[in-house]
N, C-alpha and C positions, 0 to 999 in steps of 0.2 A: 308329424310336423317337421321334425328333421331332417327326412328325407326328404321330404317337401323341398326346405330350406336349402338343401346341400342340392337339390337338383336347377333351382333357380342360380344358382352361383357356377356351375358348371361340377359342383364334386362329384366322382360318383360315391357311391354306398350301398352298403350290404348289409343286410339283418340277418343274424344269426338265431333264430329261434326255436330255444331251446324249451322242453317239456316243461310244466311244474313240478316236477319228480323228476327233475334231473339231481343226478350226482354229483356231489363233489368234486369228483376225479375229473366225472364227463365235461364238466363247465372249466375247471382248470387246463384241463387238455385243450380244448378249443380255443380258450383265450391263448394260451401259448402258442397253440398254429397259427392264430391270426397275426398276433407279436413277428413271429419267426418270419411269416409270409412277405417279401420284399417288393409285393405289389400294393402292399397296406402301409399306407403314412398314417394314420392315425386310427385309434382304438378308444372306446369306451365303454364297459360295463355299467349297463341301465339299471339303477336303484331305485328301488330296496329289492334286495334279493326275497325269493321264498323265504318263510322262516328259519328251513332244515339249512339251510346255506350257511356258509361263512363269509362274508363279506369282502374282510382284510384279506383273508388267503385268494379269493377272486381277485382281489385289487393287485396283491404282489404278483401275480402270473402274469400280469402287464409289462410290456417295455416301458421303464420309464419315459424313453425317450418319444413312444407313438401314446400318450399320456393323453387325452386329448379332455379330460374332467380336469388334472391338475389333483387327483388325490392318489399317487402313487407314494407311497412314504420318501422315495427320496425327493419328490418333485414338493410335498409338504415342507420338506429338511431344505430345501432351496428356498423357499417360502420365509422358512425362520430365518436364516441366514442373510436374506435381502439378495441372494444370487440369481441369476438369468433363468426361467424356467416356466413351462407354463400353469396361467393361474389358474384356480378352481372358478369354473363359470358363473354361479353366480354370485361369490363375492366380487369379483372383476367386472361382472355386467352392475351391479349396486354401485359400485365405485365409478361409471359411466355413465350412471342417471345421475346423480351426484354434482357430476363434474358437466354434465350439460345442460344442467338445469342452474348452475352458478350458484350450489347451496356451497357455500364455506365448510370445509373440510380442516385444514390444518391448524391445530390449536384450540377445535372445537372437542366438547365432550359428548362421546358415541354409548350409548347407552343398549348392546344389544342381546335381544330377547332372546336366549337358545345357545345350546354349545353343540349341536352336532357338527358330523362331520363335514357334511356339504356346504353349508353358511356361516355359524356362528363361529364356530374356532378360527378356520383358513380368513373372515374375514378379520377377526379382531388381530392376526398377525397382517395381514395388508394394510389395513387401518390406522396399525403402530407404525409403521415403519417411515424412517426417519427420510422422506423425499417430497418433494413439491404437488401440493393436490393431496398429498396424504396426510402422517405425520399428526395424526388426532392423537386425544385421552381417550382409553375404550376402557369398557365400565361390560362384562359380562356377566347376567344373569341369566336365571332360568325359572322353570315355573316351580321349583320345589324351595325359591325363597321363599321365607315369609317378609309382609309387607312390598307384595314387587313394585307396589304404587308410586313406592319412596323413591325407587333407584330409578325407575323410568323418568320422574318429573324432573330428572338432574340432566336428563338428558337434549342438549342441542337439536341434536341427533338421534333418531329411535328407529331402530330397526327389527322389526317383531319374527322371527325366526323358530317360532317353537310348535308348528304343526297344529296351534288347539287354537280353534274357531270362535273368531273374537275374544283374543284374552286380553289386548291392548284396549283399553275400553278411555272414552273422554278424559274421565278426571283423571287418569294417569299420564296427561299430555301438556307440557307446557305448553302456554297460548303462542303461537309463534314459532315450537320446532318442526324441524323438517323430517315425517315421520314415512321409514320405507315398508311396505308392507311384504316380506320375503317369503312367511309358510306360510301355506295351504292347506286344509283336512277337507275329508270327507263326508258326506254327510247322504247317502245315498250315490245317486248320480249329480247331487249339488257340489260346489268345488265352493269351500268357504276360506275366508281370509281369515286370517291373526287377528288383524285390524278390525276394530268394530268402525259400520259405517260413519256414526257423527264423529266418529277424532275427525275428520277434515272440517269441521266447525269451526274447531279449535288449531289446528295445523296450521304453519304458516305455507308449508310446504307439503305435500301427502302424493306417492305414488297409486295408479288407477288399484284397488283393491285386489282385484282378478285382470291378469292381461296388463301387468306391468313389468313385474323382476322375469316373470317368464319369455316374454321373447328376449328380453336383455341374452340371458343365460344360453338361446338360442345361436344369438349372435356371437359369444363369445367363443362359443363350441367351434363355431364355424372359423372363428377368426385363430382359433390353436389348433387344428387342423389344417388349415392355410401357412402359420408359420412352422410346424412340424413338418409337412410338405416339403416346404422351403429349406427346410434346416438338413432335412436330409439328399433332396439336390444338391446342397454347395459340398454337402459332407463323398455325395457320388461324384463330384467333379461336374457336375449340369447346370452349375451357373445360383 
Protein backbone atom coordinates (compact mmCIF):
# COMPACT_ATOMS: atom_id res chain seq x y z
CA UNK A 1 0.00 0.00 0.00
CA UNK A 2 2.86 2.41 0.26
CA UNK A 3 4.15 1.96 -2.76
CA UNK A 4 0.80 2.09 -3.91
CA UNK A 5 0.47 5.51 -2.33
CA UNK A 6 4.01 6.90 -3.12
CA UNK A 7 3.22 5.96 -6.77
CA UNK A 8 -0.14 7.99 -7.11
CA UNK A 9 1.86 11.08 -5.77
CA UNK A 10 4.52 10.82 -8.32
CA UNK A 11 7.51 9.33 -5.55
CA UNK A 12 9.31 6.84 -6.65
CA UNK A 13 10.34 3.75 -4.23
CA UNK A 14 12.23 0.91 -3.61
CA UNK A 15 11.91 -2.29 -1.45
CA UNK A 16 14.56 -3.65 -0.04
CA UNK A 17 13.83 -7.34 0.85
CA UNK A 18 15.69 -8.77 2.83
CA UNK A 19 15.49 -12.72 4.04
CA UNK A 20 14.01 -13.67 7.66
CA UNK A 21 17.41 -14.96 8.55
CA UNK A 22 19.07 -12.09 7.78
CA UNK A 23 21.90 -10.76 9.93
CA UNK A 24 22.46 -8.12 11.80
CA UNK A 25 25.35 -6.89 10.09
CA UNK A 26 23.54 -7.59 6.59
CA UNK A 27 20.48 -5.39 7.48
CA UNK A 28 22.83 -2.67 9.03
CA UNK A 29 24.87 -2.50 6.06
CA UNK A 30 22.01 -1.99 3.65
CA UNK A 31 20.30 0.65 5.67
CA UNK A 32 23.64 2.51 5.77
CA UNK A 33 23.93 2.23 1.69
CA UNK A 34 20.62 3.31 1.43
CA UNK A 35 21.43 6.47 4.05
CA UNK A 36 24.73 7.16 2.12
CA UNK A 37 22.96 6.70 -1.43
CA UNK A 38 22.41 10.54 -2.54
CA UNK A 39 19.53 9.35 -4.86
CA UNK A 40 17.60 8.42 -1.69
CA UNK A 41 15.64 11.38 0.24
CA UNK A 42 14.06 9.30 2.45
CA UNK A 43 14.25 5.89 4.39
CA UNK A 44 12.26 3.73 6.62
CA UNK A 45 12.76 0.58 8.28
CA UNK A 46 9.48 -1.61 8.29
CA UNK A 47 8.51 -2.87 11.93
CA UNK A 48 8.66 -5.08 13.85
CA UNK A 49 11.81 -6.72 12.99
CA UNK A 50 12.36 -10.76 13.07
CA UNK A 51 12.67 -11.62 16.70
CA UNK A 52 16.80 -12.30 16.33
CA UNK A 53 17.03 -8.58 15.28
CA UNK A 54 17.71 -5.56 17.18
CA UNK A 55 15.57 -2.83 16.36
CA UNK A 56 17.30 0.27 17.96
CA UNK A 57 20.62 -0.65 16.35
CA UNK A 58 18.45 -0.91 12.80
CA UNK A 59 17.05 2.42 13.64
CA UNK A 60 20.54 4.15 14.34
CA UNK A 61 22.02 3.07 11.00
CA UNK A 62 19.50 5.70 9.63
CA UNK A 63 20.23 9.25 8.47
CA UNK A 64 18.59 10.98 10.67
CA UNK A 65 17.99 13.40 8.32
CA UNK A 66 16.28 10.77 5.47
CA UNK A 67 14.19 9.62 8.81
CA UNK A 68 11.16 9.37 7.06
CA UNK A 69 9.15 7.13 10.57
CA UNK A 70 10.42 9.99 12.83
CA UNK A 71 11.91 7.26 15.33
CA UNK A 72 15.62 8.03 14.91
CA UNK A 73 16.80 8.90 18.46
CA UNK A 74 17.87 12.16 17.49
CA UNK A 75 14.65 12.96 15.49
CA UNK A 76 12.73 11.57 19.05
CA UNK A 77 15.38 14.20 21.00
CA UNK A 78 13.73 16.96 18.48
CA UNK A 79 10.49 15.77 19.45
CA UNK A 80 11.18 16.29 23.30
CA UNK A 81 12.81 19.43 22.72
CA UNK A 82 9.79 20.93 20.70
CA UNK A 83 12.54 21.54 17.71
CA UNK A 84 11.91 21.34 13.72
CA UNK A 85 12.07 17.66 12.75
CA UNK A 86 10.09 14.93 11.30
CA UNK A 87 7.14 13.43 13.25
CA UNK A 88 6.53 9.81 13.95
CA UNK A 89 3.50 8.91 11.51
CA UNK A 90 1.09 7.91 13.47
CA UNK A 91 1.04 10.01 16.25
CA UNK A 92 1.14 12.99 13.64
CA UNK A 93 -1.59 11.32 11.54
CA UNK A 94 -3.82 10.97 15.28
CA UNK A 95 -3.16 14.50 15.75
CA UNK A 96 -4.73 15.21 12.05
CA UNK A 97 -7.85 13.21 12.57
CA UNK A 98 -8.14 15.08 15.78
CA UNK A 99 -7.72 18.45 14.44
CA UNK A 100 -10.24 17.74 11.35
CA UNK A 101 -12.75 16.37 12.81
CA UNK A 102 -12.83 19.62 15.48
CA UNK A 103 -12.32 17.27 18.70
CA UNK A 104 -10.90 19.91 21.13
CA UNK A 105 -7.31 19.03 21.95
CA UNK A 106 -5.68 21.90 24.09
CA UNK A 107 -6.41 21.66 27.65
CA UNK A 108 -8.24 18.42 27.34
CA UNK A 109 -7.14 15.33 29.23
CA UNK A 110 -5.65 12.39 26.89
CA UNK A 111 -5.76 9.29 28.29
CA UNK A 112 -3.44 6.99 26.20
CA UNK A 113 -3.58 3.13 26.10
CA UNK A 114 0.26 1.89 25.48
CA UNK A 115 3.79 3.23 25.65
CA UNK A 116 5.54 1.86 22.65
CA UNK A 117 7.60 3.00 20.53
CA UNK A 118 5.62 3.78 17.48
CA UNK A 119 2.48 5.60 19.18
CA UNK A 120 2.15 5.90 22.68
CA UNK A 121 5.47 7.57 23.86
CA UNK A 122 6.34 9.78 20.51
CA UNK A 123 2.58 10.71 20.88
CA UNK A 124 2.22 11.63 24.61
CA UNK A 125 5.48 14.17 23.86
CA UNK A 126 3.40 15.73 20.74
CA UNK A 127 0.39 15.90 22.86
CA UNK A 128 2.37 17.76 25.72
CA UNK A 129 3.82 20.25 24.02
CA UNK A 130 3.15 23.63 24.61
CA UNK A 131 1.51 24.95 20.83
CA UNK A 132 -1.91 25.63 19.45
CA UNK A 133 -3.99 22.37 18.42
CA UNK A 134 -1.87 20.70 21.06
CA UNK A 135 -0.82 21.42 24.38
CA UNK A 136 -3.26 18.63 26.32
CA UNK A 137 -2.83 16.73 29.91
CA UNK A 138 -1.61 13.19 28.87
CA UNK A 139 -2.31 10.48 31.35
CA UNK A 140 -0.08 7.17 29.96
CA UNK A 141 -0.99 3.76 30.75
CA UNK A 142 -0.58 0.41 29.79
CA UNK A 143 -2.19 -3.07 30.08
CA UNK A 144 -0.08 -4.18 33.16
CA UNK A 145 -2.02 -1.38 35.34
CA UNK A 146 -4.21 -2.63 37.56
CA UNK A 147 -7.78 -1.22 37.33
CA UNK A 148 -7.10 0.38 33.72
CA UNK A 149 -10.95 1.10 33.80
CA UNK A 150 -10.28 4.03 36.16
CA UNK A 151 -7.52 5.93 34.29
CA UNK A 152 -9.41 5.51 30.92
CA UNK A 153 -12.84 6.97 32.14
CA UNK A 154 -10.66 10.24 33.11
CA UNK A 155 -10.21 10.40 29.89
CA UNK A 156 -11.63 13.32 27.22
CA UNK A 157 -9.72 11.78 25.03
CA UNK A 158 -8.80 7.83 24.68
CA UNK A 159 -6.46 6.62 22.48
CA UNK A 160 -6.14 2.67 22.65
CA UNK A 161 -2.53 1.80 21.47
CA UNK A 162 -1.54 -1.47 22.95
CA UNK A 163 -1.75 -4.19 20.23
CA UNK A 164 -4.55 -6.55 22.45
CA UNK A 165 -7.76 -7.02 20.67
CA UNK A 166 -10.58 -5.14 22.33
CA UNK A 167 -9.04 -4.14 25.46
CA UNK A 168 -10.97 -0.73 25.54
CA UNK A 169 -14.27 -2.20 26.10
CA UNK A 170 -17.86 0.25 26.97
CA UNK A 171 -17.83 0.76 30.52
CA UNK A 172 -14.25 2.20 30.35
CA UNK A 173 -15.68 5.09 28.09
CA UNK A 174 -16.98 8.27 29.18
CA UNK A 175 -20.36 9.04 27.59
CA UNK A 176 -19.19 11.69 25.24
CA UNK A 177 -15.28 11.17 24.74
CA UNK A 178 -13.54 11.23 21.63
CA UNK A 179 -12.15 7.78 21.43
CA UNK A 180 -8.98 6.94 18.77
CA UNK A 181 -8.58 3.51 17.95
CA UNK A 182 -4.52 3.28 17.08
CA UNK A 183 -3.34 -0.86 17.70
CA UNK A 184 -4.29 -3.54 15.93
CA UNK A 185 -3.53 -7.52 16.60
CA UNK A 186 -3.86 -10.51 14.91
CA UNK A 187 -5.95 -13.05 15.08
CA UNK A 188 -5.38 -15.35 12.11
CA UNK A 189 -5.68 -13.58 8.91
CA UNK A 190 -8.45 -11.33 10.91
CA UNK A 191 -6.96 -7.64 11.69
CA UNK A 192 -8.62 -6.79 15.22
CA UNK A 193 -8.91 -3.34 16.83
CA UNK A 194 -8.02 -2.27 20.56
CA UNK A 195 -11.32 -0.80 20.61
CA UNK A 196 -14.23 -3.15 21.20
CA UNK A 197 -17.13 -2.50 18.81
CA UNK A 198 -20.12 -0.86 21.15
CA UNK A 199 -17.60 2.05 22.70
CA UNK A 200 -19.07 4.02 19.61
CA UNK A 201 -22.46 3.67 21.63
CA UNK A 202 -21.09 5.47 24.04
CA UNK A 203 -18.26 7.73 22.20
CA UNK A 204 -19.22 11.02 21.43
CA UNK A 205 -16.57 10.90 18.84
CA UNK A 206 -14.82 7.29 17.67
CA UNK A 207 -12.28 6.68 14.67
CA UNK A 208 -13.58 3.66 11.88
CA UNK A 209 -11.99 0.64 14.01
CA UNK A 210 -9.88 -0.90 11.05
CA UNK A 211 -9.10 1.69 8.11
CA UNK A 212 -8.78 4.79 10.24
CA UNK A 213 -5.24 5.76 12.00
CA UNK A 214 -3.84 3.44 9.26
CA UNK A 215 -4.03 5.55 6.06
CA UNK A 216 -3.61 8.59 8.41
CA UNK A 217 -0.08 7.10 9.13
CA UNK A 218 0.25 6.49 5.33
CA UNK A 219 -0.28 9.85 4.56
CA UNK A 220 2.12 11.25 6.93
CA UNK A 221 4.93 9.04 5.57
CA UNK A 222 4.29 10.44 2.49
CA UNK A 223 4.08 13.93 3.63
CA UNK A 224 8.05 13.44 5.66
CA UNK A 225 9.28 12.07 2.54
CA UNK A 226 8.09 15.15 0.55
CA UNK A 227 9.45 17.66 3.27
CA UNK A 228 12.80 15.49 3.51
CA UNK A 229 12.99 15.84 -0.32
CA UNK A 230 12.61 19.37 0.09
CA UNK A 231 14.90 19.85 2.91
CA UNK A 232 17.50 18.35 0.99
CA UNK A 233 16.99 20.36 -2.34
CA UNK A 234 17.32 23.77 -0.63
CA UNK A 235 20.37 22.19 1.40
CA UNK A 236 21.88 21.15 -2.58
CA UNK A 237 21.08 24.66 -3.78
CA UNK A 238 17.77 23.37 -6.01
CA UNK A 239 15.58 25.56 -4.66
Amino acid sequence: MKHQDCAEIGVESVHEELPGNVTQHRLESVIRSLSANPEVDALLVQLPLPKHLNEERALLAVDPDKDVDGLHPVNLGRLVMGAPGPLPCTPAGIVELLHAYDVPVSGQHVVIVGRGLTIGRPLALLLALKRPGLNAAVTVVHTGVANLGEYVRQGDIVVAAAGWANLVTRDMVRPGAAVVGAGVSREGKRLLSDVEESVAEVAGWMTPRIGGVGPMTRAMLLRNAVLAAERRAAALGGG
